[in-house]
N, CA, C and O atoms as CSV, one atom per row, in Angstrom:
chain,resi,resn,atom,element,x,y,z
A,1,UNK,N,N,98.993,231.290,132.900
A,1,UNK,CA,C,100.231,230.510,132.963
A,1,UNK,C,C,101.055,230.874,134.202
A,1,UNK,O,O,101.482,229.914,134.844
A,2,UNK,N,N,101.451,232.528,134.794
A,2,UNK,CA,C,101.961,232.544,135.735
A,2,UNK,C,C,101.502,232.180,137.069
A,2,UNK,O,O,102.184,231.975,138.072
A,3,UNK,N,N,99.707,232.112,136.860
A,3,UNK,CA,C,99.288,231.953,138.075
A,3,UNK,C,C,99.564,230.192,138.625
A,3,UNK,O,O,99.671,229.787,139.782
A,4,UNK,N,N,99.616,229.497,137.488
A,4,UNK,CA,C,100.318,228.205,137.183
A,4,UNK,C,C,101.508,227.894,138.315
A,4,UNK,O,O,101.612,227.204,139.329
A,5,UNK,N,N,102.390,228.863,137.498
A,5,UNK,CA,C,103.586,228.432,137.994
A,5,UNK,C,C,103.412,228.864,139.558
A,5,UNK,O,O,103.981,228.035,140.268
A,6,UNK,N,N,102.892,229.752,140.197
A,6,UNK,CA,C,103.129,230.200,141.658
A,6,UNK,C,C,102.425,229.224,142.423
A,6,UNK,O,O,102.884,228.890,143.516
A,7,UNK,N,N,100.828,228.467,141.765
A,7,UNK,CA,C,100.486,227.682,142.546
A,7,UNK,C,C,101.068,226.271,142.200
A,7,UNK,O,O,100.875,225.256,142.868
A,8,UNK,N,N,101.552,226.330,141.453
A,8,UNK,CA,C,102.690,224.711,141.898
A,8,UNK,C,C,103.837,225.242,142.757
A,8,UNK,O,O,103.626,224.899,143.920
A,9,UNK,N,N,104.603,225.717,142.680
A,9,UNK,CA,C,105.522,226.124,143.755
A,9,UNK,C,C,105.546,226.625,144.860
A,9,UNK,O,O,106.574,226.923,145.469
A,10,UNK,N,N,104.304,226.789,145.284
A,10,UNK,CA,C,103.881,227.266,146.580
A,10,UNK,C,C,102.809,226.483,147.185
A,10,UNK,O,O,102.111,226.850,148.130
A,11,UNK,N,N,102.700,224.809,146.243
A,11,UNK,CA,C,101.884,223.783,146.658
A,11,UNK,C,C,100.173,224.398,147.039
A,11,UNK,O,O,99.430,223.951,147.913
A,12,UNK,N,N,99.993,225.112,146.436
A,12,UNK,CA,C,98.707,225.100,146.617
A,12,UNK,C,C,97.395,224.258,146.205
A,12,UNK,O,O,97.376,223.709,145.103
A,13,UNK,N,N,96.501,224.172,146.922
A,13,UNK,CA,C,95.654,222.961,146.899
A,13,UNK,C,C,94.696,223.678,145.427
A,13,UNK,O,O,94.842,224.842,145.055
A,14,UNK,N,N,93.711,222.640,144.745
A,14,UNK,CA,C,92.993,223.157,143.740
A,14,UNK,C,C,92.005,224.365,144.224
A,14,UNK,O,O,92.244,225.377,143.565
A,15,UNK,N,N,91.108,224.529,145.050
A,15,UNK,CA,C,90.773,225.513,145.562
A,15,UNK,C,C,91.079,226.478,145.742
A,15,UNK,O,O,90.283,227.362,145.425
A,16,UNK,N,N,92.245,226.833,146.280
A,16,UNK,CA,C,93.326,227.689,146.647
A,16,UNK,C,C,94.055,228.170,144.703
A,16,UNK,O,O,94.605,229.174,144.250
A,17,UNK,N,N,93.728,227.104,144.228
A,17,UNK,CA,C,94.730,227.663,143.058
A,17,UNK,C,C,93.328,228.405,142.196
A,17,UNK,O,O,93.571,229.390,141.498
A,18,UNK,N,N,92.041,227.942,142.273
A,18,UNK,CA,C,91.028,228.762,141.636
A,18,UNK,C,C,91.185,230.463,142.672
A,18,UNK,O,O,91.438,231.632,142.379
A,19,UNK,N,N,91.034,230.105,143.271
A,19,UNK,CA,C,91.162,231.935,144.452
A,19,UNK,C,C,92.321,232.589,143.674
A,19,UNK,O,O,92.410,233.604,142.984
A,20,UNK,N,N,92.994,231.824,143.969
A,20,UNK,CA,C,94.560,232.640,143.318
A,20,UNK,C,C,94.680,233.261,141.905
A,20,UNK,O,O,95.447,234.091,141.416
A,21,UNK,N,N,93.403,232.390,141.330
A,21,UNK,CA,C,93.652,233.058,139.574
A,21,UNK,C,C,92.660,233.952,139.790
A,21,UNK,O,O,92.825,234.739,138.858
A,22,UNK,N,N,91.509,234.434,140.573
A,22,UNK,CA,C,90.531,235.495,140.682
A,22,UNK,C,C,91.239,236.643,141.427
A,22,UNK,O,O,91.046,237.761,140.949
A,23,UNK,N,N,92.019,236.557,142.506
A,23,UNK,CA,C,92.747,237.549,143.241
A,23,UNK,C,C,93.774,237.904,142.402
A,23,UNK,O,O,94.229,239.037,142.558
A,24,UNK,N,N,94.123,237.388,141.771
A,24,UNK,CA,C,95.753,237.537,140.731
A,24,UNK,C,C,95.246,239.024,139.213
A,24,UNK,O,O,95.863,239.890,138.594
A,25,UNK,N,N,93.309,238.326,139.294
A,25,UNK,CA,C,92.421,239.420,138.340
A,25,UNK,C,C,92.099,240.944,139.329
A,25,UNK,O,O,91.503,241.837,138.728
A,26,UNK,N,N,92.453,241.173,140.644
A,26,UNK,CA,C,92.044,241.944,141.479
A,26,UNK,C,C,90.336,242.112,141.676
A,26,UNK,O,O,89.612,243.087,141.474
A,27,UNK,N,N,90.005,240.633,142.193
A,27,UNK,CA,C,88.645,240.453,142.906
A,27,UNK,C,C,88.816,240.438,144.058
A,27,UNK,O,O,89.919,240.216,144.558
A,28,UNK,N,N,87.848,240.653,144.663
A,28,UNK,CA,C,87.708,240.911,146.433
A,28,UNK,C,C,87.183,239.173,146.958
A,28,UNK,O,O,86.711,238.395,146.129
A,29,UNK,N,N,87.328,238.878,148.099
A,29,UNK,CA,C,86.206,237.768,148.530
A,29,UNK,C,C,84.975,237.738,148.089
A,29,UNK,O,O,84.705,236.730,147.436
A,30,UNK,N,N,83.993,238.639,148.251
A,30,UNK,CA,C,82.929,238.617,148.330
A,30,UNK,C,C,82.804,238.236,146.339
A,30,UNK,O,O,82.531,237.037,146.266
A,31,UNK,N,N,82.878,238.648,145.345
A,31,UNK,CA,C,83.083,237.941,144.465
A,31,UNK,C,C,83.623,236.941,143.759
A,31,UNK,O,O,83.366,236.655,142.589
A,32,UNK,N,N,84.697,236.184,144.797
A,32,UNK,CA,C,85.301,234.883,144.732
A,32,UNK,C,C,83.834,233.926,145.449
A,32,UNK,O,O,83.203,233.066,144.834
A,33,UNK,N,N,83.640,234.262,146.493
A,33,UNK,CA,C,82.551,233.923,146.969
A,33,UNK,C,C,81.143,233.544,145.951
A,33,UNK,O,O,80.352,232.644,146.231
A,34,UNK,N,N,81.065,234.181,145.079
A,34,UNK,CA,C,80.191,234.290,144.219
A,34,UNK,C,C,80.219,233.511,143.419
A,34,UNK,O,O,79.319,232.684,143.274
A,35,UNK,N,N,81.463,233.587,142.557
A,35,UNK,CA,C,81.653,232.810,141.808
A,35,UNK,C,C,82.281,231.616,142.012
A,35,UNK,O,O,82.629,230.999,141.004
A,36,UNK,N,N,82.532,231.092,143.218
A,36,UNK,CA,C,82.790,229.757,143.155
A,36,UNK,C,C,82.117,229.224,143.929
A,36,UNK,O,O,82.505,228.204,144.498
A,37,UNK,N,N,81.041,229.717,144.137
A,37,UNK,CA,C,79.886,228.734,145.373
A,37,UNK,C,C,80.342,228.424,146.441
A,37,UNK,O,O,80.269,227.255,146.818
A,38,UNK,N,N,80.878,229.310,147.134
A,38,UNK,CA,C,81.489,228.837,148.455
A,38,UNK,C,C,80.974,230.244,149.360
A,38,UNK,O,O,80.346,231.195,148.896
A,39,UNK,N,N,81.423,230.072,150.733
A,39,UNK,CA,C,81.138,231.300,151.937
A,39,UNK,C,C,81.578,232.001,151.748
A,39,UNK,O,O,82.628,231.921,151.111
A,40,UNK,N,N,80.985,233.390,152.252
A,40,UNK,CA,C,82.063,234.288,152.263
A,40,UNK,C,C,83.342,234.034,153.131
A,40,UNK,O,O,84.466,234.276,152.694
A,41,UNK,N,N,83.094,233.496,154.476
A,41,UNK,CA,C,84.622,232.583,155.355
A,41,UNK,C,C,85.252,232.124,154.665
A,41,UNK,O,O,86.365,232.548,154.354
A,42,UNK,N,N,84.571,230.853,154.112
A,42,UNK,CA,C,85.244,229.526,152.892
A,42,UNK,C,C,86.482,230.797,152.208
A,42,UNK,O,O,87.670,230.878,152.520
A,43,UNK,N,N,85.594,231.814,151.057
A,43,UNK,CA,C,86.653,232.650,150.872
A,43,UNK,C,C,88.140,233.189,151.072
A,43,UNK,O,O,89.208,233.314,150.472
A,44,UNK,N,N,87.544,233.421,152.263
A,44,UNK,CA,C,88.657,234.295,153.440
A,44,UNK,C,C,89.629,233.313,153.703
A,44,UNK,O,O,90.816,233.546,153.934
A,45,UNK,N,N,89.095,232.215,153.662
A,45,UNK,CA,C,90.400,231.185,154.730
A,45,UNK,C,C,90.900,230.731,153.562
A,45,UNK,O,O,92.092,230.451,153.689
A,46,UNK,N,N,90.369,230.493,152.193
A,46,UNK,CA,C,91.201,230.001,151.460
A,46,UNK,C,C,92.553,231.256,150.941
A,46,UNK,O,O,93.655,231.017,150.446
A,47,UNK,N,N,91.860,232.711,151.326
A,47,UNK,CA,C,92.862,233.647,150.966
A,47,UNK,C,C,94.028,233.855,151.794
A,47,UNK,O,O,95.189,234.227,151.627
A,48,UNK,N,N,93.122,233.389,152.967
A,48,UNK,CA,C,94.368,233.739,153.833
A,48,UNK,C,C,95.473,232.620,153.981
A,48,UNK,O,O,96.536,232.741,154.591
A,49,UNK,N,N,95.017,231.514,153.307
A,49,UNK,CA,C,95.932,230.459,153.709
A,49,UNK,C,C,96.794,230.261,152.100
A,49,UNK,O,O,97.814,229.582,151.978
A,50,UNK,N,N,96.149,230.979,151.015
A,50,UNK,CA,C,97.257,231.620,149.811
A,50,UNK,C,C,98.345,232.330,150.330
A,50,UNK,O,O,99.542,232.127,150.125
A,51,UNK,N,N,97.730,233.307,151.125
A,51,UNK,CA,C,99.005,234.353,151.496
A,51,UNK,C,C,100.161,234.262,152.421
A,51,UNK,O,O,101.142,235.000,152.516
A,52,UNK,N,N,99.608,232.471,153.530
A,52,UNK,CA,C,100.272,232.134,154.404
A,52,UNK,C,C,101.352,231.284,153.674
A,52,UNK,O,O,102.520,231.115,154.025
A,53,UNK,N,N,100.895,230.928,152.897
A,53,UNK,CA,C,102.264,229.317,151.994
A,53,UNK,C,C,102.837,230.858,151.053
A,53,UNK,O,O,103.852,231.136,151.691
A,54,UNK,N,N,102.766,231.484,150.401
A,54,UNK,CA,C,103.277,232.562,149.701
A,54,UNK,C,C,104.318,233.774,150.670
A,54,UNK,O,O,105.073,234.663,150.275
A,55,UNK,N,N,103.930,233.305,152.108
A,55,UNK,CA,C,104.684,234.597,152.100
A,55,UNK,C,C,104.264,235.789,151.892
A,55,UNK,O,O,105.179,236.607,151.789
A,56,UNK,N,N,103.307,236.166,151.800
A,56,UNK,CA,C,102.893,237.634,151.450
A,56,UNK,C,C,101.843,238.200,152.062
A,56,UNK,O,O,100.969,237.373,152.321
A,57,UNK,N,N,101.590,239.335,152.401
A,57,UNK,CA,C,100.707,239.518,153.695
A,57,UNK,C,C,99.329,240.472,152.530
A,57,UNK,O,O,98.383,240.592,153.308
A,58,UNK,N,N,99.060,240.868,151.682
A,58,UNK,CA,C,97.762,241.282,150.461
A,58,UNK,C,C,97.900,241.307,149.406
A,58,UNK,O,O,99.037,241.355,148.937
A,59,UNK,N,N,97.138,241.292,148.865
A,59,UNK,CA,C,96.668,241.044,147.202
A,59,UNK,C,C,97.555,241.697,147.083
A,59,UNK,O,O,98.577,241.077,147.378
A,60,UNK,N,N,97.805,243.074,146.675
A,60,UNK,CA,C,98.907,243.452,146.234
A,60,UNK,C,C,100.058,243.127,145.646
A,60,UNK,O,O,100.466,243.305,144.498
A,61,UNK,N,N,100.838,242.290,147.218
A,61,UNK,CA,C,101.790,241.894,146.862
A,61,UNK,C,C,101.613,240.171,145.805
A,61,UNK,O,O,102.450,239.484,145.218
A,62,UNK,N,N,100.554,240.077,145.940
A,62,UNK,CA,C,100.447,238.280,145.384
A,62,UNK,C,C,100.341,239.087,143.877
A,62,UNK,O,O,101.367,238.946,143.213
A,63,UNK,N,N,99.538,239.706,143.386
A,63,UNK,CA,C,99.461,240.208,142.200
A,63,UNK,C,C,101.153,240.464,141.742
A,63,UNK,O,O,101.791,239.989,140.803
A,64,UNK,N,N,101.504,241.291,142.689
A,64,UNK,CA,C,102.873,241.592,142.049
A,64,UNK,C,C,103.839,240.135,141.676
A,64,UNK,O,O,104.441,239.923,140.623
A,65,UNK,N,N,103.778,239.401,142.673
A,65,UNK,CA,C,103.886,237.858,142.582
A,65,UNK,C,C,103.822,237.449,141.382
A,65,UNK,O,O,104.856,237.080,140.824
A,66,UNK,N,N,102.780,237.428,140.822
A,66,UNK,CA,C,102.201,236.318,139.587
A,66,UNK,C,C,102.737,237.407,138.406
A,66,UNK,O,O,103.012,236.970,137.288
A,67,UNK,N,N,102.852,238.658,138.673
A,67,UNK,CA,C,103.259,238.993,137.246
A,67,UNK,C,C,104.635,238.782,136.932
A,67,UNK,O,O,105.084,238.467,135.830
A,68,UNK,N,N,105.657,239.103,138.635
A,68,UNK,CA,C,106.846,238.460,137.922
A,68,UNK,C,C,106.996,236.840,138.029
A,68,UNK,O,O,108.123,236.417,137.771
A,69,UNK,N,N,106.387,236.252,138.242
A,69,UNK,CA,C,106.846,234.317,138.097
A,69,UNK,C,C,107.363,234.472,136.581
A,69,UNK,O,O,106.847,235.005,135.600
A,70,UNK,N,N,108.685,233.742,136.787
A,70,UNK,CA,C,109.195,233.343,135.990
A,70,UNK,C,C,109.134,231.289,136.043
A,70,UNK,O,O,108.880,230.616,137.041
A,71,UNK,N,N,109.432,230.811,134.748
A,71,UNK,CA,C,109.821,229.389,135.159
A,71,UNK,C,C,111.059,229.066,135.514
A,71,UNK,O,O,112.060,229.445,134.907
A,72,UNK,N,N,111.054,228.067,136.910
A,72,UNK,CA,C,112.461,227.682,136.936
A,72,UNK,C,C,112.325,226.432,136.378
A,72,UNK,O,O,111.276,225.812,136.204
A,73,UNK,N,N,113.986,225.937,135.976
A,73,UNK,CA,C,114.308,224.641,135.487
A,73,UNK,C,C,115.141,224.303,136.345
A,73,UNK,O,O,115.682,223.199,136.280
């Protein structure tokens, strides 16, 4: 649900919002890669272009992200 709310508010594309719920679990590329049939690049650019609309420069901080999303009204 929170990973929900961050990728609607940070317009992320469907791709980008599958990465985001595997990185949000603390997976690396190379197992996003895996599991979603894509490159290891494909990966990378979809991570890096999570972290570019977010604002946030590593997992880390995106994790920390999704645990506090709250909903706004």
């Amino acid at each position: 649900r929170k990973c929900e709310l961050v990728a609607n508010r940070y317009l992320l594309s469907k791709k980008e919002t599958e990465v985001l719920f595997l990185l949000a679990k603390g997976r690396n590329a190379a197992y996003i890669q895996e599991k979603l049939y894509i490159s290891e690049g494909t990966a990378k650019t979809h991570i890096r272009h999570i972290y570019r609309k977010c604002d946030i420069h590593n997992q880390q901080d995106l994790m920390r992200m999704v645990e506090d999303a709250q909903p706004t009204e």
